[in-house]
N, C-alpha and C positions, 0 to 999 in steps of 0.2 A: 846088720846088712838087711837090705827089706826084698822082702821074696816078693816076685811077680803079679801077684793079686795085692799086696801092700799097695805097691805102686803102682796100680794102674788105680787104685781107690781113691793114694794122696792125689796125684794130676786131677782124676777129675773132681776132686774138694776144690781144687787148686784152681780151674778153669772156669769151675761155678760163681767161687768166690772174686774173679777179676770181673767178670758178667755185672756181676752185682753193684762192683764197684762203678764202675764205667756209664751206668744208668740205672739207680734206683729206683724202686716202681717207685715210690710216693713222688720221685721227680716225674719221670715220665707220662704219669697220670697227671700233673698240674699243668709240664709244658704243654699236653697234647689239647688240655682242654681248656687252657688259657687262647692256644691258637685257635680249634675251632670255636671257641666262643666268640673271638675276634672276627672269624668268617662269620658269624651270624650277625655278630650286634652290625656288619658291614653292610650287611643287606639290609638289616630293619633300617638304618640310618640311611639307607640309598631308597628304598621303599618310602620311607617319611619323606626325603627332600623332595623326590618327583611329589608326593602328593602337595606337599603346602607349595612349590614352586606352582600347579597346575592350579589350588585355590587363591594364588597370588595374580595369578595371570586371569583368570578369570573376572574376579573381585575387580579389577583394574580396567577391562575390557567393558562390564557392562557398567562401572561408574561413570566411563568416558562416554560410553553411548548412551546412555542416559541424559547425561549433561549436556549434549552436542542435542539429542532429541526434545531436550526442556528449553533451551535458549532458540533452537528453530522455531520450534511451536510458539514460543513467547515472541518472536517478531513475526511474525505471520500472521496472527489472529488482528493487529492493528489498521482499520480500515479507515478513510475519511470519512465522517459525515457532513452531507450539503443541506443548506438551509434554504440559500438564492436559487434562484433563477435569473440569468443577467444577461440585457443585452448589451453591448458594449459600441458605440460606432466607431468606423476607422475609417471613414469620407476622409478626400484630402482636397475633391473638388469642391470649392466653397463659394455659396453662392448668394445673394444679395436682396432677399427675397421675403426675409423674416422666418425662412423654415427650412435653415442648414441641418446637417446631419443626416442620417437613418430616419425617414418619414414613419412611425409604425404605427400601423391600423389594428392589429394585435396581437397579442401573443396568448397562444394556448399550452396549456399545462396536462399531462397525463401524469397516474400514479399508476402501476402494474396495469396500465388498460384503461383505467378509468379517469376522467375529466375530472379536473381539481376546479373548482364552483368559487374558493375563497382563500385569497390572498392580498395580503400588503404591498401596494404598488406605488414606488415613490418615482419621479424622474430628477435625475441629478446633472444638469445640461451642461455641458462643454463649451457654449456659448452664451455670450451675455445677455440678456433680453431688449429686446428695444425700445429706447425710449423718447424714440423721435430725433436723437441728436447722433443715433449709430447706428447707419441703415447697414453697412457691411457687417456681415458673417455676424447678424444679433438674429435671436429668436423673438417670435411676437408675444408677448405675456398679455394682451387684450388689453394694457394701460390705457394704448393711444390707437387711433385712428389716421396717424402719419403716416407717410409711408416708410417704408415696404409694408405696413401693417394696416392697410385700408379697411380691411375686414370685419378690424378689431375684435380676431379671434384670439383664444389663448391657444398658444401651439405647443406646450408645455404643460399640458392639461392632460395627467397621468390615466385619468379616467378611463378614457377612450381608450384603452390598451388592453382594457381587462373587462370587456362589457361583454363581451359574447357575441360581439360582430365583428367578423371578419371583413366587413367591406370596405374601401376605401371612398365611398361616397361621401360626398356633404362636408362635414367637418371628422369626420370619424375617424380620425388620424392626430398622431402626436410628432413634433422633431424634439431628437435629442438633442440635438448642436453638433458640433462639432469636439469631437471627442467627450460627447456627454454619454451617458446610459440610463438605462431603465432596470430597476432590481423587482424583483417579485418573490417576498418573503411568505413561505408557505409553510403549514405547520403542517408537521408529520413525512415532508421530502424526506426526510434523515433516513425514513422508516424505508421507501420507496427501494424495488430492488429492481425495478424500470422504471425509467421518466425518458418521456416523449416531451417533445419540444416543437410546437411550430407555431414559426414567427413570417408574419405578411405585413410584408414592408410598401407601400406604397411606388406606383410607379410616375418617374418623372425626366425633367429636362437633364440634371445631372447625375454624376457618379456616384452614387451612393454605396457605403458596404458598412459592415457591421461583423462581430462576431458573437457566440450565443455562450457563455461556460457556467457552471454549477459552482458556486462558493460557500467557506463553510462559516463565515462571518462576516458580518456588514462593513468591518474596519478589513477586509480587505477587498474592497468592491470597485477596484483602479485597475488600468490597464496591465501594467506592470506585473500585479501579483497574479492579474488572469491568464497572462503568456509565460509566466516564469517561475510564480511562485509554488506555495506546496497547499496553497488551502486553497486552489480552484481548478476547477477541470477543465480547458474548453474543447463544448463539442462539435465546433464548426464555425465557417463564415458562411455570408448569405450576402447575394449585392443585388442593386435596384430593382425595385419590383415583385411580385409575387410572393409565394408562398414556398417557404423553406424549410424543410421536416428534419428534426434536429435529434436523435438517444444516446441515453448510458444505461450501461449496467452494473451495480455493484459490483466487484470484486465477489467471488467464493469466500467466505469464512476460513476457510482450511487452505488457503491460497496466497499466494504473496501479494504483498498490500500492494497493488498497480492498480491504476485508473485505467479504465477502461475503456476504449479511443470511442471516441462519437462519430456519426453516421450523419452525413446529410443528403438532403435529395433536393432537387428545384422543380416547380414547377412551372 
């Protein structure tokens, strides 16, 4: 039979050893730091997503603005360059005379300010010349002494356009005909970041008009590609008579490729 201090010894051998059972350190120590390790690696792994989510998002950000910023800039920097100078006529009143169209006494040229001295002046006439047997809407070419052409001037004689007189005295004047023009290939316009324009047209019995636009090649030097197309600028019309002050200005470089409206004045 077990005395009093026996048994209060065995119980507590007896309450230790349930203790023990029920949770061994060696477990206790693995579950606890299997869990917190699990809180750690949880945050290093939430630590890591935001950052590579934030180096993904960024990466992504300035590729796209980048690219949006390289394809802007690569259509912006493309500007026309002009070669002509061209008057165009657009008379509808036609008249019998040997000298239909836009009469012009001449046309002057500026580059940034300064007078251009030297250029190729062809006229390409919209009406036929006359040759004694077509007195309507024909220009005089100085062949005959028929009439409308008694004079026996050539009135398609490009010269007188580009001499450096502005008068219309004497013979100092050209006609284009009817829907003819006059082109004025200059070297170095391309370069020009202003070109002035003034064109003195003869004054007369009829309606005469014309209009003045900047092209960037000979094969497109027609009405058509001067109102509509992409290789000419026009900077104005001008009608019977006087002197008509005509400019452009390049486009900016760093600026969206637009033509730039032209200005005219009468006098």
């Amino acid at each position: 039979m077990l005395n009093g201090k026996t048994l209060m010894t065995y119980l507590l051998t007896l309450l230790v050893g349930l203790m023990m059972t029920a949770c061994p350190d060696d477990d206790c120590s693995d579950d606890a730091g299997a869990e917190a390790g699990s809180e750690e690696t949880a945050g290093e792994d939430s630590s890591d997503s935001c950052e590579e989510a934030g180096t993904e998002a960024g990466t992504e950000a300035g590729t796209e603005a980048g690219t949006e910023a390289g394809t802007e800039a690569g259509t912006e920097v493309e500007v026309t360059t002009y070669n002509f100078v061209v008057v165009q006529d657009t008379t509808t009143d036609i008249n019998d005379d040997g000298t239909p169209g836009a009469d012009i006494c001449e046309v002057d040229v500026a580059c940034d300010g300064t007078a251009v001295d030297t250029a190729n002046v062809n006229i390409t006439s919209g009406s036929p010349a006359c040759d004694g047997s077509n007195a309507d809407n024909c220009v005089c070419d100085g062949s005959t002494m028929d009439a409308p052409c008694s004079t026996g001037i050539d009135r398609g004689n490009a010269e007188w356009i580009f001499d450096g007189d502005a008068s219309c005295e004497g013979d100092n004047w050209s006609s284009l005909g009817i829907d003819g023009f006059v082109s004025l290939e200059i070297d170095g316009l391309a370069d020009c970041a202003n070109v002035g324009v003034t064109v003195t047209e003869k004054d007369g019995n009829n309606e005469e008009s014309y209009i003045v636009a900047l092209c960037d090649d000979a094969a497109n030097l027609n009405y058509s590609e001067m109102m509509f197309g992409d290789s000419c600028t026009v900077l104005g019309s001008g009608t019977d008579g006087g002197a008509s002050e005509f400019s452009w200005e390049a486009p900016a470089a760093d600026a969206p490729a637009e033509e730039a409206a032209g200005e005219t004045t009468e006098e």
